[in-house]
N, C-alpha and C positions, 0 to 999 in steps of 0.2 A: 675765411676769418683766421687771422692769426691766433698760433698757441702760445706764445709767451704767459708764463705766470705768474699772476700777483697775489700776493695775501691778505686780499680786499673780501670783507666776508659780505656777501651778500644779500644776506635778509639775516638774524637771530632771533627766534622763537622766543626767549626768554628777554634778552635785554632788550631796553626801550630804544626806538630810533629816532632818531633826529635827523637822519641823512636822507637827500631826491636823488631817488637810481633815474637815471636818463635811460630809457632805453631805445632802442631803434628798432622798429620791426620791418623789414625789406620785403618785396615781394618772392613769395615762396612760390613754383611753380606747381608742385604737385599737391593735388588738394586746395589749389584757391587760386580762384579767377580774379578776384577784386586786389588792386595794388591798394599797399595801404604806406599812408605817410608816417613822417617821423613822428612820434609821441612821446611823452613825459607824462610817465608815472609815478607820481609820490607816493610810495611805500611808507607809511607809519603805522611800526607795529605797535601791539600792546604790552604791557609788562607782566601778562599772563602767557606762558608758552602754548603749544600744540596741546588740546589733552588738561585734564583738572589740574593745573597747577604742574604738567611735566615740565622736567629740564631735557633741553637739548633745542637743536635748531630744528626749522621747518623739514620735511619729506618735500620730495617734488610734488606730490598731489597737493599737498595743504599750500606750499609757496604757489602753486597755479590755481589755487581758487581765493586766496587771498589777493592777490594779481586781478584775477577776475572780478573780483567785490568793488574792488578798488575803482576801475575803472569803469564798472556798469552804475559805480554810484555816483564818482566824483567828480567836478568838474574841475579842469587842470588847462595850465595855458599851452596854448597849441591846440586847443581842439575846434574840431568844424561843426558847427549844427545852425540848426535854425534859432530864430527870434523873431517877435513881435516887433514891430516896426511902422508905426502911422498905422495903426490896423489892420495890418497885413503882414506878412513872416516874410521873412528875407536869410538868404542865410549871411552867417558871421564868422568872425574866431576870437577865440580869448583871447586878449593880447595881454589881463592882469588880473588877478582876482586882488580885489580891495578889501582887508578884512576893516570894520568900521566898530564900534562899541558895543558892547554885549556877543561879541562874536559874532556879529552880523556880516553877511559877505554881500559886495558886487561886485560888478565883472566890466573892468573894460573892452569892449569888444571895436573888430573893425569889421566894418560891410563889404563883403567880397562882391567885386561888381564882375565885368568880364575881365577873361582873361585870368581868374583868378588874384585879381588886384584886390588890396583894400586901398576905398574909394572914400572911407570916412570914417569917425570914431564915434561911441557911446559910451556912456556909462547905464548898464539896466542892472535889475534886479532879478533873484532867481526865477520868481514869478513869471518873467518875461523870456526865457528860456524854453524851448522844446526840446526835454530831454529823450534819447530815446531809450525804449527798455531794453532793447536786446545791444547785448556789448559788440563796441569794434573789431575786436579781436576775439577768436574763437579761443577755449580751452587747452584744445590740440595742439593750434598755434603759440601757445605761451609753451607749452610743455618742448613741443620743438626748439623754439628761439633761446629757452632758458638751456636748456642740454648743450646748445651747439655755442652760447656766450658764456658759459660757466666749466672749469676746469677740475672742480670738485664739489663736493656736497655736503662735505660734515667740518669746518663751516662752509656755507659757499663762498667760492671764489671766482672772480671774476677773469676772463683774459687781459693783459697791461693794456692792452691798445684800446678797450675803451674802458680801463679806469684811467686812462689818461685822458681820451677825448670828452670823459665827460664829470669830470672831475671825483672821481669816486675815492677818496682815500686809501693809500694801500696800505694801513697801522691798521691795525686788526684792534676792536673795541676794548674800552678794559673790564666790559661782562668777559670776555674770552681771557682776558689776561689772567684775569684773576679765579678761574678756575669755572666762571657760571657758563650758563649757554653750550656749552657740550651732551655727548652722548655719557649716558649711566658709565661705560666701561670705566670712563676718567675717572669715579671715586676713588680709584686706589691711588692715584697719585694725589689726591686732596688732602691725603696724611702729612705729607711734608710741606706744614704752613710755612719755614723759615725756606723754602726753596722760592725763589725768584720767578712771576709768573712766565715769563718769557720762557727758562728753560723747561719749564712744566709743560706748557704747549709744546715744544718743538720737541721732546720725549714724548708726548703724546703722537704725534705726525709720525714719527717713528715707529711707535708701536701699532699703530692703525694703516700705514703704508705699505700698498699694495704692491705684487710687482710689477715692473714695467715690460709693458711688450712691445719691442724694437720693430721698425724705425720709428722715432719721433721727428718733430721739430729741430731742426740743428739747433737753434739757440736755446735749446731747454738742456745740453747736453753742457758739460764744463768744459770751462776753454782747453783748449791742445795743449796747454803748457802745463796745464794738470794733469795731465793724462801720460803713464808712461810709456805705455804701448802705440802712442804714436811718433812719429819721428819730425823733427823739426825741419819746417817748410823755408826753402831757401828765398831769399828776398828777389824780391822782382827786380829786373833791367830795364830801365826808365832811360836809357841814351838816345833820346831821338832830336833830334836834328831843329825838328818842328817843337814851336810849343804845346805843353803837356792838354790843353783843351782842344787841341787842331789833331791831335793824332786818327780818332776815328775818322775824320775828312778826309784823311790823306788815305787811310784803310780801304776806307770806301769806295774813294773813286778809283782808287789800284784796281781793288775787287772788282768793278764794273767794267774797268777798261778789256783786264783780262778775262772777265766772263763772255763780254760781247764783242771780241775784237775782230771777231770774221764779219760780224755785222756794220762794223763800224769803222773797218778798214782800215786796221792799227793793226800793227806788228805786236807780239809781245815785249813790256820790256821788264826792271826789277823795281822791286818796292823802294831799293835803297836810291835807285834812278830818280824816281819819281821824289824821292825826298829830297838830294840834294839840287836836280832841278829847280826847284818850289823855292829854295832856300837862297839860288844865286840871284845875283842883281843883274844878270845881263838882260835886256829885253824882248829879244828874238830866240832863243832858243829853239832847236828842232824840236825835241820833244813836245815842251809845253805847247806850242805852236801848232803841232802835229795833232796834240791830244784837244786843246780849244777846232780847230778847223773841222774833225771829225765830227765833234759832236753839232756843233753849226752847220755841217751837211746833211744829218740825221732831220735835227729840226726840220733844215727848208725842205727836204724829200717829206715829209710826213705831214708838211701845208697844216702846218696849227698856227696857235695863237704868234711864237715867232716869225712865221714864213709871211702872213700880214701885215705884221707890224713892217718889217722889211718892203712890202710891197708899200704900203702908204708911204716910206719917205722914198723910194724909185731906187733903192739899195741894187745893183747888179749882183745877180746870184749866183758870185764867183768867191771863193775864198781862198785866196792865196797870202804868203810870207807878207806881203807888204800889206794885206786889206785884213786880216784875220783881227787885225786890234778894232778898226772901226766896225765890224759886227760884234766884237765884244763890248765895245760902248753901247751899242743897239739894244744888246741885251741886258746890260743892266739898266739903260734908260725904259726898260718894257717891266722889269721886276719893280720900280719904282722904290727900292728901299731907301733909306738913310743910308746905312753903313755904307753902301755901295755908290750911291750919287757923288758920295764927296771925292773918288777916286775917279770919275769919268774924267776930267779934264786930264788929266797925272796921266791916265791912259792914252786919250786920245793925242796928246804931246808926244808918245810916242814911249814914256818913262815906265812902263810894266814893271820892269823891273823893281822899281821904287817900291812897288806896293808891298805892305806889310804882309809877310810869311803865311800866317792865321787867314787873314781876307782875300791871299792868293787861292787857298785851300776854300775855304765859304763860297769862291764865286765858283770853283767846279762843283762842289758841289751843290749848287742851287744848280747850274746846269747837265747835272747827273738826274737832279731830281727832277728835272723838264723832259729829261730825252728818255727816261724809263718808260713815260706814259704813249711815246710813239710809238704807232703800230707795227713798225718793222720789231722791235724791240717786244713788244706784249706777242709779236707772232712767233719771235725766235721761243721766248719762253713758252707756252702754249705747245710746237713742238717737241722739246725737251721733256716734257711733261708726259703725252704722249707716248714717247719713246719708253722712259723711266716708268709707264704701265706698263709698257710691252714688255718691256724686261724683268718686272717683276712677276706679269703673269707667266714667261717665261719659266721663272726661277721656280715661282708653285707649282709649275705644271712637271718640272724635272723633278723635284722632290716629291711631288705623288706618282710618278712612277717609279724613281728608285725603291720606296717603300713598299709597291705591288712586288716591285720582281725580287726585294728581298721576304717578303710572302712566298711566295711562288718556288722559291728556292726551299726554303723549309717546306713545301708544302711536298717538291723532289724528295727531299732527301728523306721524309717520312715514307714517302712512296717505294722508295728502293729501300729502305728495313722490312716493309711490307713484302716483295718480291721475293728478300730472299727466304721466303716460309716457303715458295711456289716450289713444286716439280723443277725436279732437274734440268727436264729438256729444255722449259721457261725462262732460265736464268740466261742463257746468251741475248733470245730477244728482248729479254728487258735491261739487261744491260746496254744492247745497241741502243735502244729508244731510249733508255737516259742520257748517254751518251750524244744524243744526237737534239734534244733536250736540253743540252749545257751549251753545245755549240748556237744553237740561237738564242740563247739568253745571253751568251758570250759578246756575240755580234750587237743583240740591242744596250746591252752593256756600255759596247764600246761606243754606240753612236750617241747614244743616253749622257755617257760622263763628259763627250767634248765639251757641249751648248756648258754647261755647268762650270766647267774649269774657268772661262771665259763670263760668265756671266757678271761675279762681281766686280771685271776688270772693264763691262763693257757701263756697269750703273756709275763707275767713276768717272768711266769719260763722256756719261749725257749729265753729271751734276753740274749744275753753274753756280750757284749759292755754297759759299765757305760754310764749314760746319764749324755748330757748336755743340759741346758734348754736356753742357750743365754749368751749374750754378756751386758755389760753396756755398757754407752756413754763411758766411757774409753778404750773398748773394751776388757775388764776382761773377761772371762768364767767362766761360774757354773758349775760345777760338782759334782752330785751324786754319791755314789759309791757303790752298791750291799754289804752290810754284813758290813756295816764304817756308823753310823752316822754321820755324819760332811758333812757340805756342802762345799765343796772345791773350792776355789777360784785361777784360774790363770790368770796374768800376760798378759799384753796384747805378752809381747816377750818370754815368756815362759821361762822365766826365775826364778819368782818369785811365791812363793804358799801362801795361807794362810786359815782360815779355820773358820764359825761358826758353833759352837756347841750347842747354846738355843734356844728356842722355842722366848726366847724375841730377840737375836738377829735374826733370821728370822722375826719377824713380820718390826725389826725396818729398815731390808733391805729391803721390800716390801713396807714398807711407804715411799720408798727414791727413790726410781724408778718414773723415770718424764716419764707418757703414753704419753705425745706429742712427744717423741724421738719414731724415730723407732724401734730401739733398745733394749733400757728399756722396751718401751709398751709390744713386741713379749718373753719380757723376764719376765717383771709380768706375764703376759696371762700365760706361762707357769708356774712357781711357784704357783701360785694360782690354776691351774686344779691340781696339784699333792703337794698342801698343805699338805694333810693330812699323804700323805707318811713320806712326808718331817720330818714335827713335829715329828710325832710319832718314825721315827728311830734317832732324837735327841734325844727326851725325853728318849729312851729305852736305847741310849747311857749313858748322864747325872746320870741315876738310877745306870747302871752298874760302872761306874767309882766312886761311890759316896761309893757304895758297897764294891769295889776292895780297896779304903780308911780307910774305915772302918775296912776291913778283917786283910791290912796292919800293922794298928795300932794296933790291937789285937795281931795279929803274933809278931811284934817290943818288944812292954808290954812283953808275953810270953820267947822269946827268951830274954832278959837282966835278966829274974829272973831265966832261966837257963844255962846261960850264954853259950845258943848254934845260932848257925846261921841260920835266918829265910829262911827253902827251902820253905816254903807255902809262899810267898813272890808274889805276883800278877803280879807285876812285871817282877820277875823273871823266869816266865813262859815259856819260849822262849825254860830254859833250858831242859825243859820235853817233849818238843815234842816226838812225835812217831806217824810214817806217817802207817794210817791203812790201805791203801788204796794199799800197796806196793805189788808189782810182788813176787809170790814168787820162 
């Protein structure tokens, strides 16, 4: 449940209500077996508080048996029970209560047939009602739901996200404004009639505010530009190639190519490859070519839903430079979607190229998301998995013994302060036996720290999934990404990417992280154990682009004085591919 806070008071002892708290009770797992549905509880207090006439709002006992009363008494829509029916009980639900003259109420009900459908309407009377005596909800259960949906208690207050979902107003009543419905302490500030009730209350909140014990919620904490102790976060790099909603397509199927490329019998190449590839108009290119072909061999080796469909039209299950488009029209005539239909003919004329940037990216990626579920591919992962146990029972098994034999060490060197009490003649042979003592703890030492030096370098090279190190208070994600210096930034709706690339903008991210958020804290904490990663495939980035620059420039200079066109072009690199890794 979210913490965001609003200053919605939620029951007042003293002043009259007019307001329906909607509440939601979810299934709770411990302490209750019965799932219970959404319900609406109409809270209307009286204009006597807790107590002979006390001022101040409810305690959580008295707001949970008033709760209680409520709903062991009342009948409110949304609820399930039985009814009389042609003579016989059926069950129903309120779907209105009709107040009619003299205060008389009925109930519009509907008959829940199967399936939990209503299958008809009525109008009865309460008479006609099977009420039960013991309440839906337990004591316990209100007491829990009310602690875990309320942020405070003197007044109550509600968390935003369901005084918004269920229309709770977040102006605090003007019993409270105007000084009623508090606790006795407030009398002292009751003195100053000509003071304005608003700032009365919030010197109240002051006076009765407790302190806070770090981490919170990041959004309860004040923005970073309030705060002078943090440093300002440098603006994201948003230059991609692709449009800004196609970048994670293009992320992802990098990720995949390079996570699974011994399986899939691709060379490595670069992220920046893959982007301007995606981006040209020519229709054959190797790459693309290379990367659509692999995964249409994965398919038909793994005989799924693709490998039939190919067999029904008598497809030959061959895919080479000239036949790689007509099993790409196969395949989108087998996904059957819209976006994609309109582009099969464009394809099959031979025009790839043509197709718009965004839907070149969409269609690997719907075929990323076919070829993950083949078995070569869930076995490669399943290995790796595997391994990544080995190695980390590995890793425990090294660090409980470094830990014995540094025991054991102290446990020496108490032993030889002990010795030297002993008889003179004693003190050589106990000096040989410690002596001799060091030398095999020496030796297990040394074969002890190899496996260990090695170990974290070997859990890097069984990871296949890019990491991500957390979230902001905005709830953005970081991502790393194997073989891409850039630390990539997403969007909390996944919509949006962007990306630093310096060693200064990482430091000025990590200075802007506020550790009182939960959040932020769990997301330095991270960045900061894998700093050095971090930096370092920046800087190696930074070096190489600065390079590729340079080389550019040279090439540019070169080709105008002879008046040819730069293929050494860095850039243009995409267009040399040549996959070594290929079946032959």
């Amino acid at each position: 449940m979210a913490i965001p806070v609003s200053l919605s008071p939620l029951i007042s002892g003293k002043g009259g209500i007019d307001q329906e708290l909607s509440l939601r009770i979810y299934d709770m797992e411990a302490g209750c077996n019965a799932s219970l549905q959404e319900e609406t509880f109409p809270l209307t207090g009286s204009t006597e508080g807790p107590g002979s006439g006390e001022e101040g709002t409810l305690n959580l006992t008295d707001l949970v048996n008033k709760i209680y009363s409520i709903v062991q008494e009342d009948i409110f829509e949304g609820l399930e029970l039985n009814c009389k029916k042609d003579g016989s009980v059926s069950t129903c639900k309120i779907l209105k209560v009709i107040i009619g003259s003299g205060n008389t109420k009925m109930y519009e009900v509907g008959w829940i047939g199967q399936d939990n459908a209503v299958v008809g309407t009525s109008v009865v009377q309460v008479g006609d009602l099977i009420i039960h005596k013991k309440a839906r909800v337990s004591r316990s259960m209100l007491k829990f739901f009310i602690r875990d949906s309320t942020s405070r208690n003197s007044p109550w207050i509600v968390h935003a996200n369901l005084a918004k979902k269920y229309g709770i107003p977040t102006e605090p009543p003007k019993d409270l404004l105007n000084g009623q419905g508090l606790p006795k302490v407030r009398k002292g500030l009751m003195n100053g009639a000509t003071e304005d009730g608003r700032k009365r209350l919030k010197k109240y909140e002051e006076q009765v505010e407790l302190p806070v014990k770090y981490p919170i919620d990041d959004i309860l904490l004040k923005p970073p530009t309030d705060d002078p102790l943090l440093s300002k976060r440098c603006p994201l790099s948003t230059d991609f190639r692709v449009p800004v909603d196609s970048v994670g397509d293009l992320l992802m199927v990098w990720d995949f190519c390079m996570s699974f490329g011994r399986t899939l019998c691709l060379s490595p190449f670069s992220l920046s490859d893959l982007e301007n590839a995606v981006c040209h108009k020519e229709s054959n290119l190797v790459l693309l070519v290379e990367i659509h072909a692999a995964l249409f061999r994965l398919l038909i080796k793994d005989e799924g839903g693709y490998f039939t469909f190919l067999q029904n039209k008598r497809r030959k299950l061959k895919v080479t430079l000239v036949t790689w488009a007509e099993y790409l029209c196969d395949f989108l005539e087998m996904t059957n979607k819209e976006e994609f239909s309109s582009n099969v003919s464009i394809i099959r004329r031979g025009h790839y190229g043509l197709v718009q940037t965004g839907l070149k990216l969409r269609i690997l990626q719907e075929l990323v998301d076919e070829a993950i579920t083949a078995c070569a591919i869930r076995q490669n992962l399943d290995e790796q998995i595997d391994q990544q146990q080995e190695i980390a029972a590995a890793e425990r098994e090294f660090a409980k013994n470094k830990k014995e034999e540094q025991k054991l060490t102290m446990d020496g060197v108490t032993e030889k302060e002990v010795s030297q009490t002993d008889a003179a003649q004693n003190v050589n042979e106990s000096a040989n036996g410690q002596l001799v003592k060091k030398e095999g703890k020496a030796k297990k030492n040394t074969s002890a720290m190899h496996p260990g030096r090695h170990l974290e370098t070997e859990m890097e090279k069984q990871s296949i999934q890019s990491y991500s190190f957390g979230k902001d208070r905005f709830y953005n994600r970081y991502w790393l990404f194997r073989r891409e210096g850039r630390l990539f930034v997403e969007s909390a709706g996944c919509k949006e990417w962007g990306y630093y690339s310096t060693k200064e903008e990482l430091d000025g991210l990590i200075g802007s992280l506020n550790v009182n958020g939960i959040r932020e804290r769990a997301l330095k904490r991270q960045i900061n154990k894998f700093y050095d990663k971090i930096s370092n495939a920046l800087e190696k980035r930074s070096k190489d682009v600065t390079q590729e620059m340079l080389h550019e420039e040279a090439v540019l200079r070169r080709s105008s004085r002879v008046q040819a066109q730069p293929k050494d072009n860095p850039s243009m690199s995409f267009l040399k591919y040549a996959n070594k890794w290929k079946e032959n």
